[in-house]
MARNURO-973931 format. One record per residue (C-alpha): x, y, z. Coordinates in nm, 4 decimals. Example, Ala and Ser with C-alpha at 12.3 -4.5 7.8 and 13.67 -1.06 7.14 Angstrom:
2
PT        px        py        pz
PT    1.2300   -0.4500    0.7800
PT    1.3670   -0.1060    0.7140
//
This chain:
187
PT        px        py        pz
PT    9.2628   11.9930   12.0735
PT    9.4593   11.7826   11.8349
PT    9.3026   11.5413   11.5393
PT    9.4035   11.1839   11.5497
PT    9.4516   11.0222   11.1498
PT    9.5321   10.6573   11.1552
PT    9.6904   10.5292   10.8284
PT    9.6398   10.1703   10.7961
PT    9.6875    9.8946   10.5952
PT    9.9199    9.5738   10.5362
PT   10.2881    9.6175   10.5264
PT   10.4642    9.7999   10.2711
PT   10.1297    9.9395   10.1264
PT   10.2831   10.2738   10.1806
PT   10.1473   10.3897   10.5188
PT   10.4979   10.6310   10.6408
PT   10.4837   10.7401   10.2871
PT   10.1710   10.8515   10.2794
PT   10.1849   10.9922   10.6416
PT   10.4938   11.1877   10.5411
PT   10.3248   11.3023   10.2749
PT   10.0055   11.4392   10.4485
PT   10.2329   11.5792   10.7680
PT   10.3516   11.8241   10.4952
PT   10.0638   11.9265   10.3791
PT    9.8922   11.9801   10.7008
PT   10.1475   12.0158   10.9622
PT   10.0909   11.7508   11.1587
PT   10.3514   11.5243   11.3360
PT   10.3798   11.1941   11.2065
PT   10.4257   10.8706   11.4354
PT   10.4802   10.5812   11.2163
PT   10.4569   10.2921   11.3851
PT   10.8684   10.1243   11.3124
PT   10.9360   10.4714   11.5753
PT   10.8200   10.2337   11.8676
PT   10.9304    9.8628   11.6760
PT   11.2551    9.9944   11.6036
PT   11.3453   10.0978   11.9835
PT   11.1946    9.8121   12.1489
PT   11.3342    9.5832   11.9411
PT   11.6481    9.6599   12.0191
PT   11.5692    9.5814   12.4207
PT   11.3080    9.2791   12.3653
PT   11.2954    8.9753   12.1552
PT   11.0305    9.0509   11.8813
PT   10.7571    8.7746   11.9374
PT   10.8007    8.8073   12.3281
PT   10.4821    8.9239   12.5406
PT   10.7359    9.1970   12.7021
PT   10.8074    9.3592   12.3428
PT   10.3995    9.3444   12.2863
PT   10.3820    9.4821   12.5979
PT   10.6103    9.7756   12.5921
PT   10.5314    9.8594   12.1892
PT   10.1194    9.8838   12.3390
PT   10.2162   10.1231   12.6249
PT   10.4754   10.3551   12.4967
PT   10.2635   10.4340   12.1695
PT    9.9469   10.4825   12.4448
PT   10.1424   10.7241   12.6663
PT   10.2912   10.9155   12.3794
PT    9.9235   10.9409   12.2469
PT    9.8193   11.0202   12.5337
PT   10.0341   11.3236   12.6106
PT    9.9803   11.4347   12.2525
PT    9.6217   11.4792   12.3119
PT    9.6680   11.7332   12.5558
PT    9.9048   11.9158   12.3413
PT    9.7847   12.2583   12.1750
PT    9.9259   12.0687   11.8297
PT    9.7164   12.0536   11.5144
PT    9.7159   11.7065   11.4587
PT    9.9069   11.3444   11.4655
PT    9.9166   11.0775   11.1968
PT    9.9584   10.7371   11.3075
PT   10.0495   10.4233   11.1001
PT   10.0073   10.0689   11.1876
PT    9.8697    9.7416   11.0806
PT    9.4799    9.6257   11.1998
PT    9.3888    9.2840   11.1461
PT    9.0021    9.2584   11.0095
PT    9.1025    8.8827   11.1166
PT    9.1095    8.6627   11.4016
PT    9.2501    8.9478   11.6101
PT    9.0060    9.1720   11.5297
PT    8.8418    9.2363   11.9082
PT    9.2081    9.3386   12.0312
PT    9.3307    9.5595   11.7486
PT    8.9753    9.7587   11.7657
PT    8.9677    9.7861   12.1466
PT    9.3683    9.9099   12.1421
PT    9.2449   10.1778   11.8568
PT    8.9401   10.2516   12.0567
PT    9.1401   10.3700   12.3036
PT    9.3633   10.5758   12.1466
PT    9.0808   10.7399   11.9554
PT    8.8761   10.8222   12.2974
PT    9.1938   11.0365   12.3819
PT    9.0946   11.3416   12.1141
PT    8.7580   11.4426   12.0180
PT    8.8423   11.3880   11.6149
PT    8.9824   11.1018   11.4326
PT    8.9831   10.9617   11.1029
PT    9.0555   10.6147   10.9869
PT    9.2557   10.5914   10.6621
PT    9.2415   10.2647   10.5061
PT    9.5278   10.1579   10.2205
PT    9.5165    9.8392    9.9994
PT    9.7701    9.7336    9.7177
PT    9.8154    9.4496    9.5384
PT   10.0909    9.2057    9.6428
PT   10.3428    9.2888    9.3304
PT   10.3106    9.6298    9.4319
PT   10.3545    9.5578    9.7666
PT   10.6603    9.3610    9.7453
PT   10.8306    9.6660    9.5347
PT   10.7908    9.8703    9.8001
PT   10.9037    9.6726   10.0588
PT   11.2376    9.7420    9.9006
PT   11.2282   10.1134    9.8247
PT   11.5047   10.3171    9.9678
PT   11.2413   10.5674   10.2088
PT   11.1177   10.2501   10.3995
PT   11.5129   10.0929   10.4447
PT   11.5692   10.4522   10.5440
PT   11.3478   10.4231   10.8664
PT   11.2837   10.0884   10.9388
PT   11.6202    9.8942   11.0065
PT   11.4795    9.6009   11.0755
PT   11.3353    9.6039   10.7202
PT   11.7032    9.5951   10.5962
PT   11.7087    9.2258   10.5748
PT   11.5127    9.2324   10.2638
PT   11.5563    8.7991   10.2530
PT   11.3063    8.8611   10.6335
PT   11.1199    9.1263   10.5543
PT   10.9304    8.9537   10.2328
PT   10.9337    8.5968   10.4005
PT   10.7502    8.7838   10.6906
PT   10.5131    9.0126   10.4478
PT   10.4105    8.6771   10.2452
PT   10.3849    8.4683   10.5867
PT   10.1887    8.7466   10.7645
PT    9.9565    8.7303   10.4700
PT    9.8052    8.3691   10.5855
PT    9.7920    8.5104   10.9901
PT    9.6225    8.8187   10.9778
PT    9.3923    8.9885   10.7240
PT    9.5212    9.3349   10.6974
PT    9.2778    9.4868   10.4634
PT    8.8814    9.5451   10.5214
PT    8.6100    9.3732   10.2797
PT    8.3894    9.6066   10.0838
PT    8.1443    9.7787   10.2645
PT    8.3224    9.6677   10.6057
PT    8.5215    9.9788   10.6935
PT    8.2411   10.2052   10.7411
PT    8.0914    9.9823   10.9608
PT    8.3360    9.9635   11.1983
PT    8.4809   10.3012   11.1734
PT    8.3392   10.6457   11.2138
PT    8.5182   10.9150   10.9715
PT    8.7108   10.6285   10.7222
PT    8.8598   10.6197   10.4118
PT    9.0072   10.3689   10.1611
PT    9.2253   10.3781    9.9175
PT    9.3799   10.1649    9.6478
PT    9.6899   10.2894    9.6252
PT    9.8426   10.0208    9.3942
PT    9.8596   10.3169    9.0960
PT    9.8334   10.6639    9.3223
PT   10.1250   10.8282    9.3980
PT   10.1693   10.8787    9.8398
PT   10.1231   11.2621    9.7292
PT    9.7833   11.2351    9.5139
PT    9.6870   10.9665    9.8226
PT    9.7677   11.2286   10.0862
PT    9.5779   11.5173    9.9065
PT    9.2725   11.2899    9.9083
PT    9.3141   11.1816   10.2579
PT    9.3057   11.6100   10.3430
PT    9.0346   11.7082   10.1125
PT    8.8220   11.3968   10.2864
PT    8.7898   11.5354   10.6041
PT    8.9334   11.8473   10.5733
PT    9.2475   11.9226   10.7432
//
């Protein structure tokens, strides 16, 4: 049966990159979560319940049918607010953690200069078109910021996750951050 590794972390910590990274080293497939935004948005209006909607169930399904795959292993990358929408993120997780018997939670933090660098670097324009309107895409990084709280608080992680992992990644190359996240748990 396949593992399940969540990557997650605020935007443009460096969550594909680091997923990229580890599918190489391990040979899993990597799901990052712009796959599913990218698509949808181009059917459903972004802050509409019907994109929410469709994003939640294709990524479930896909999960779904994964776990019953003879494949090593998927990565997954996605936000999860510690924040006010805390019950809802964990549940959806929950649920797509009940679907294999091992998963790891990969938590990454970077500070907001870094952050904002890589929001413009040439791999994440690559994949994520909607990130291509660089003038959006930092107006809705600094605006998420006062929404959601996208990174844990010492000590919290472990809590709520079983098998986790954080990161600062601010000054680790998605390579060095990747070879930590396999010699963690072991893949």
């Amino acid at each position: 049966m396949p593992k399940f590794i969540l990557i997650c972390g605020p935007q443009a910590v460096g969550k594909m990159t680091v997923g990229q990274e580890l599918a190489k080293l391990t040979g899993y497939k990597l799901f990052y979560n712009h796959m599913t935004i990218e698509f949808i948005r181009l059917i459903f209006d972004y802050s509409r319940e019907s994109y929410l909607k469709m994003n939640r169930f294709i990524r479930y399904e896909v999960l779904k049918e994964f776990a019953k795959s003879d494949e090593k292993g998927i990565i997954f990358t996605g936000c999860f607010d510690f924040g006010k929408d805390f019950e809802t993120e964990k549940e959806e997780t929950d649920q797509w953690m009940s679907l294999f018997e091992e998963s790891y939670v990969v938590e990454l933090e970077a500070t907001l200069e870094e952050r904002l660098k890589r929001n413009k670097s040439i791999n994440r324009l690559e994949h994520k078109a909607s990130k291509r309107d660089l003038e959006w895409s930092e107006k809705e990084l600094l605006s998420s910021m006062q929404r959601h709280r996208m990174n844990s608080y010492d000590g919290e992680g472990e809590k709520i996750f079983k098998n986790y992992l954080k990161i600062v990644n601010t000054n680790i190359s998605a390579i060095d951050t990747a070879k930590m996240i396999q010699e963690k748990f072991n893949l």
